[in-house]
Phi, psi and omega in degrees: 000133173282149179234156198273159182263131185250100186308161191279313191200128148008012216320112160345308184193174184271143216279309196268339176225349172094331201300159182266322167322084172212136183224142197282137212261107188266148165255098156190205166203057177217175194297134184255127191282194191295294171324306203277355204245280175309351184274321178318310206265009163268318175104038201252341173200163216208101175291151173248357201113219167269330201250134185271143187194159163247025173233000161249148207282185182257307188218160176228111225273115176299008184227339175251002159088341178293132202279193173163134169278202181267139147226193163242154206221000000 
């Protein structure tokens, strides 16, 4: 089962366009468990691929596509 990287904090909206439409961007390559099918099949995460990096963002803006890590604000 993949298990999720859990970003530190939350974005309100996306940083480049505002939108509220932002989803967490997963990294893995094993079986996505039931909850995660469903967040997936909501637009609630986003595969990122295979490889887990601390050089990879945290979310991807659903509507302008922009990636982006966590920060706090």
């Amino acid at each position: 089962m993949a298990k999720r990287r859990k970003p530190d904090f939350r974005p309100e909206s996306c940083p480049q366009c505002g939108s509220l439409n932002v989803a967490e961007i997963i990294y893995n390559k094993f079986r996505l468990s039931d909850e995660m099918k469903a967040d997936l099949a909501a637009g609630r995460i986003v595969r990122g691929g295979f490889h887990i990096s601390l050089n990879k963002p945290d979310w991807r803006c659903m509507d302008c596509g922009s990636e982006f890590f966590s920060t706090a604000s």
